[in-house]
C-alpha positions as CSV (number, residue, x, y, z in Angstrom):
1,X,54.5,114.6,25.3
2,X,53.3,111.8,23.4
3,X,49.3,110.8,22.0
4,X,48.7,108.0,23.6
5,X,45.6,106.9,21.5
6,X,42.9,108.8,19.3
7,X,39.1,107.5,18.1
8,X,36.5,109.3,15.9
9,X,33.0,110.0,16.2
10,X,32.2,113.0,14.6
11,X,35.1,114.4,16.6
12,X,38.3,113.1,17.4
13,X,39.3,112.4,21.3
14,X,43.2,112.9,21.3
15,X,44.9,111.9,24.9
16,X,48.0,113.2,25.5
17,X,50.3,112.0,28.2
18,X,53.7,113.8,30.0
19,X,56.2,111.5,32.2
20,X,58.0,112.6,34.6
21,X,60.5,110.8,37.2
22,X,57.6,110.1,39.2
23,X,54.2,111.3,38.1
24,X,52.2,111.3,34.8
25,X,50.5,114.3,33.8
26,X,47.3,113.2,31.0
27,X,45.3,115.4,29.2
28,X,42.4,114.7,26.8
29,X,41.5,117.1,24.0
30,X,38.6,117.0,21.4
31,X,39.2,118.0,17.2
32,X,37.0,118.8,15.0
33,X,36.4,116.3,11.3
34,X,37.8,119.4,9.8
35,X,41.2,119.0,12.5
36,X,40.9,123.1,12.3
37,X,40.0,123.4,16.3
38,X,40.7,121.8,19.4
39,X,38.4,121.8,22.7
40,X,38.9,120.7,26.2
41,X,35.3,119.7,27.1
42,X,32.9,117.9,25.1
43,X,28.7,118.2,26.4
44,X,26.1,115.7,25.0
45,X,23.4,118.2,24.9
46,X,20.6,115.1,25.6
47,X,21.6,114.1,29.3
48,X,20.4,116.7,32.1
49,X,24.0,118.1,33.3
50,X,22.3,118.4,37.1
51,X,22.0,114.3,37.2
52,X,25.2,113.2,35.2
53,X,27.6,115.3,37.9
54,X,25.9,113.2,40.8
55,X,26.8,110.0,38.9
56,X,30.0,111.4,38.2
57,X,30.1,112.1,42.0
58,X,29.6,109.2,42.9
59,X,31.9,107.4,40.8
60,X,34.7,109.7,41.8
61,X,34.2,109.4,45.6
62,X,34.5,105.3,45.5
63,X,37.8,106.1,43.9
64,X,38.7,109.2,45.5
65,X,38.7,107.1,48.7
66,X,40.7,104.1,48.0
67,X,44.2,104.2,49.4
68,X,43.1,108.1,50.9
69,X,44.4,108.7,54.3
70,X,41.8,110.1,56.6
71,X,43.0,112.8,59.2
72,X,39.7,113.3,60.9
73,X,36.3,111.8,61.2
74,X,34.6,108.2,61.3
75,X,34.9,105.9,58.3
76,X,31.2,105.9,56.7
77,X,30.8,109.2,57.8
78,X,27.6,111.2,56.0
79,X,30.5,113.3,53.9
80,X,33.7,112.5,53.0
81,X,35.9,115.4,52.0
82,X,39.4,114.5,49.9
83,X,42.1,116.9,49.8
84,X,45.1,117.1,47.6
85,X,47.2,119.1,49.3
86,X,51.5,119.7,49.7
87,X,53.0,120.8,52.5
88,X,55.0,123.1,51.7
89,X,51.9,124.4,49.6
90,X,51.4,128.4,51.9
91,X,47.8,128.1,50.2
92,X,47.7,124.7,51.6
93,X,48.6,125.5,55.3
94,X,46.1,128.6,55.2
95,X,43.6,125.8,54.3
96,X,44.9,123.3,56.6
97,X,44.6,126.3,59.6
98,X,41.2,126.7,58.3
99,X,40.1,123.1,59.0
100,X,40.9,123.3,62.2
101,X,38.7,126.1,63.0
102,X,35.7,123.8,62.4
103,X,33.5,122.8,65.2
104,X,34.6,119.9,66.5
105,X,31.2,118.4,66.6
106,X,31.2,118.7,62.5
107,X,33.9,116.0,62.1
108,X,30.9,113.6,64.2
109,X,29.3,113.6,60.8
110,X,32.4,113.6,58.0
111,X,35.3,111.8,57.3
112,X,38.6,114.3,56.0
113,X,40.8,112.7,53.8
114,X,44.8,113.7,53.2
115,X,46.3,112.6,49.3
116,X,49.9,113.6,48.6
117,X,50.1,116.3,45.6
118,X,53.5,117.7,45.1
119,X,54.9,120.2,43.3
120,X,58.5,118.9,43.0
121,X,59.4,121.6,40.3
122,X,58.8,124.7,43.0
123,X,58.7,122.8,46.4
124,X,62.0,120.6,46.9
125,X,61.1,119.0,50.2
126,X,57.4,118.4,49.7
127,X,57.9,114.9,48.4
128,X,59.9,113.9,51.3
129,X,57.4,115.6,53.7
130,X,54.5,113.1,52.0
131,X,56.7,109.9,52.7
132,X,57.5,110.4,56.2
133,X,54.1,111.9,56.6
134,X,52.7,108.1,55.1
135,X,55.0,106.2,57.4
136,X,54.0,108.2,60.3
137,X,50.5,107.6,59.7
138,X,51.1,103.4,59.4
139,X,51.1,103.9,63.2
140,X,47.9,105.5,63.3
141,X,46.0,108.9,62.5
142,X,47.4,111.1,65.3
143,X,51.1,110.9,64.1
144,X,50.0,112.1,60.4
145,X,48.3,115.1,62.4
146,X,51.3,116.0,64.5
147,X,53.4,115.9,61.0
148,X,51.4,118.3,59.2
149,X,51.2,120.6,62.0
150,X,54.8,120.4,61.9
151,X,54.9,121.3,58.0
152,X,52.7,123.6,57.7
153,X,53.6,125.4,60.7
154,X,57.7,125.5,59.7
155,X,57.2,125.9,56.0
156,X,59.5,128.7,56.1
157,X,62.1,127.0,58.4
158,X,62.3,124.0,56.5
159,X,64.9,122.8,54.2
160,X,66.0,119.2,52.0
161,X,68.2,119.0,54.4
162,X,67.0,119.3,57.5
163,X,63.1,117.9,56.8
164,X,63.8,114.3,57.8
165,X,65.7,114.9,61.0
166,X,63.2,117.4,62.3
167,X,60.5,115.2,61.6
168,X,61.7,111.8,63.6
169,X,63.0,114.2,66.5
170,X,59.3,115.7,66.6
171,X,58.1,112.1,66.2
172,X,59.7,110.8,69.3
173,X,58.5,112.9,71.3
174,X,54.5,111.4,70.6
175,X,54.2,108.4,73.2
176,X,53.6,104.8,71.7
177,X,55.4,106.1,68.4
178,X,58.2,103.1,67.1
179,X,61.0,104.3,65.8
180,X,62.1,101.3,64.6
181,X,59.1,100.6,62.6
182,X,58.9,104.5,60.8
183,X,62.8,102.9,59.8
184,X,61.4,100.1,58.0
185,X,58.5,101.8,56.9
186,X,60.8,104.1,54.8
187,X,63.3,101.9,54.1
188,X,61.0,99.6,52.5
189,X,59.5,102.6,50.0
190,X,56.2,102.1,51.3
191,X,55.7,105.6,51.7
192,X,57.1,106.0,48.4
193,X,54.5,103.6,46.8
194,X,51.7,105.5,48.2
195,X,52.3,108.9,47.3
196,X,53.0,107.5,43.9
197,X,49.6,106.4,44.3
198,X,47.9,109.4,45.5
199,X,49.6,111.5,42.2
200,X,47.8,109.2,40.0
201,X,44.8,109.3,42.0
202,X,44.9,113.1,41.3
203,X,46.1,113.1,37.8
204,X,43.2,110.7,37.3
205,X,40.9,113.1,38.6
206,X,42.3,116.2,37.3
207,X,44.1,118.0,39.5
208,X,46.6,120.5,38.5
209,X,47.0,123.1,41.6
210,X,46.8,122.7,45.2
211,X,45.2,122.4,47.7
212,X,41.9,120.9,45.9
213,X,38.9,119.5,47.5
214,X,36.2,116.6,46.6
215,X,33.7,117.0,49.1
216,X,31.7,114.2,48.3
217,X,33.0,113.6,45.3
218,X,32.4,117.6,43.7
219,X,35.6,119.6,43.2
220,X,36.2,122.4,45.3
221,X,39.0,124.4,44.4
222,X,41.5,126.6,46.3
223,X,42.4,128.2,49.9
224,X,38.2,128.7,51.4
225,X,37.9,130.9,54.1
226,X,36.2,129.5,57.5
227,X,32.6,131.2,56.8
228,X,33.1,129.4,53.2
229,X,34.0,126.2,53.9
230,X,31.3,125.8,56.9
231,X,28.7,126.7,54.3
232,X,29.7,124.3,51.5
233,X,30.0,121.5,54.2
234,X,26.7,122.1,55.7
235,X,24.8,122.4,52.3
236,X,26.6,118.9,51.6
237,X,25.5,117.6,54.8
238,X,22.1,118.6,54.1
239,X,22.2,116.7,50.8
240,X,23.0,114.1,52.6
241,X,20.3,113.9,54.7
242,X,17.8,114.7,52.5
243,X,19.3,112.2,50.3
244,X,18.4,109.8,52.9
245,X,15.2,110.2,53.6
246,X,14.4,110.0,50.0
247,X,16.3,107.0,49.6
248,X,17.7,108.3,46.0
């Protein structure tokens, strides 16, 4: 771990950072003049908290959705809901199973996101999954849908070994997919490159565990039951509306 820079005002703002083969982990910590005690959260006591998270929001859905993957929905949907996620995450297939319980009509009015997340340390083929899962989905939405189903639903089956070739063969069997295209899709690391992308995107942001949410730009951590997540999306979809009318 190294300190990547530091600057004073009253208190110090220390930023650490942690490479790995392919991810960077950051970390920003505040100490005191007196360089007695550290904190993890600075709060200027003269902004209202209430209106700087919806800037913050805001800011973080624009980014949250560049380069994201979207499973479900329309693009400009009324809420747009980013998951971090790894598939061979169990808390992120009990989330994943969850999703799909939601009225179909909901996803008429949000757009659901997929970003790769990892664990390499405690989930050897999860990185592969997220690369075949991005070449799959060069040819279109549906194919990263059959994938995940496929991962989530075999977590237990699956091996290093054995991830890629049950993948393709479950591939081939969706009509229009290209075989020949996945190939070069993998062959040219552009699956690679995006998950790559997607762990900075969440480093950025914050994220240490999976599966974690951004509905709209708010964190939402952890596996939500059905009665849960409904709620949270319909009070976000309310926001939205109301947001609307108001024209804030």
């Amino acid at each position: 771990m190294k300190i990547e820079g530091s600057d004073s005002d009253c208190y110090y703002r220390l930023k650490f950072a942690l490479v790995e083969s392919r991810s960077t982990f950051s970390q920003t910590l505040f100490l005191n003049p007196e360089q007695t005690r550290l904190f993890t959260t600075m709060f200027d006591v003269r902004i209202d908290p209430e209106a700087e998270e919806r800037r913050e929001a805001a800011s973080r859905r624009q980014s949250l959705r560049a380069g994201a993957k979207a499973l479900f929905g329309r693009d400009g949907a009324e809420v747009e809901v980013v998951i971090f996620s790894d598939f061979q995450c169990p808390y992120c297939a009990r989330l994943w199973s969850t999703l799909k319980q939601l009225d179909p009509s909901m996803y008429n009015r949000l757009t659901l996101y997929y970003r790769a997340f990892p664990l390499e340390s405690i989930h050897p083929w999860a990185h592969t999954a997220d690369v075949l899962a991005s070449c799959a989905q060069e040819q279109g939405r549906p194919y990263l849908v059959v994938l995940a189903d496929l991962f989530f639903s075999e977590q237990r089956r699956l091996t290093p070994s054995t991830i890629s070739e049950t993948a393709v063969a479950r591939l081939k069997r969706e009509r229009g997919f290209d075989a020949r295209a996945f190939s070069g899709c993998l062959r040219a690391k552009t699956g690679e490159r995006r998950v790559a992308a997607d762990l900075e995107s969440g480093f950025e942001m914050g994220v240490k565990a999976v599966p974690t949410m951004f509905i709209n730009g708010r964190r939402v951590n952890g596996s939500l039951g059905i009665e849960q997540l409904r709620a949270i999306l319909l009070q976000a979809l309310a926001e939205s509306s109301n947001k609307g009318k108001t024209g804030d």
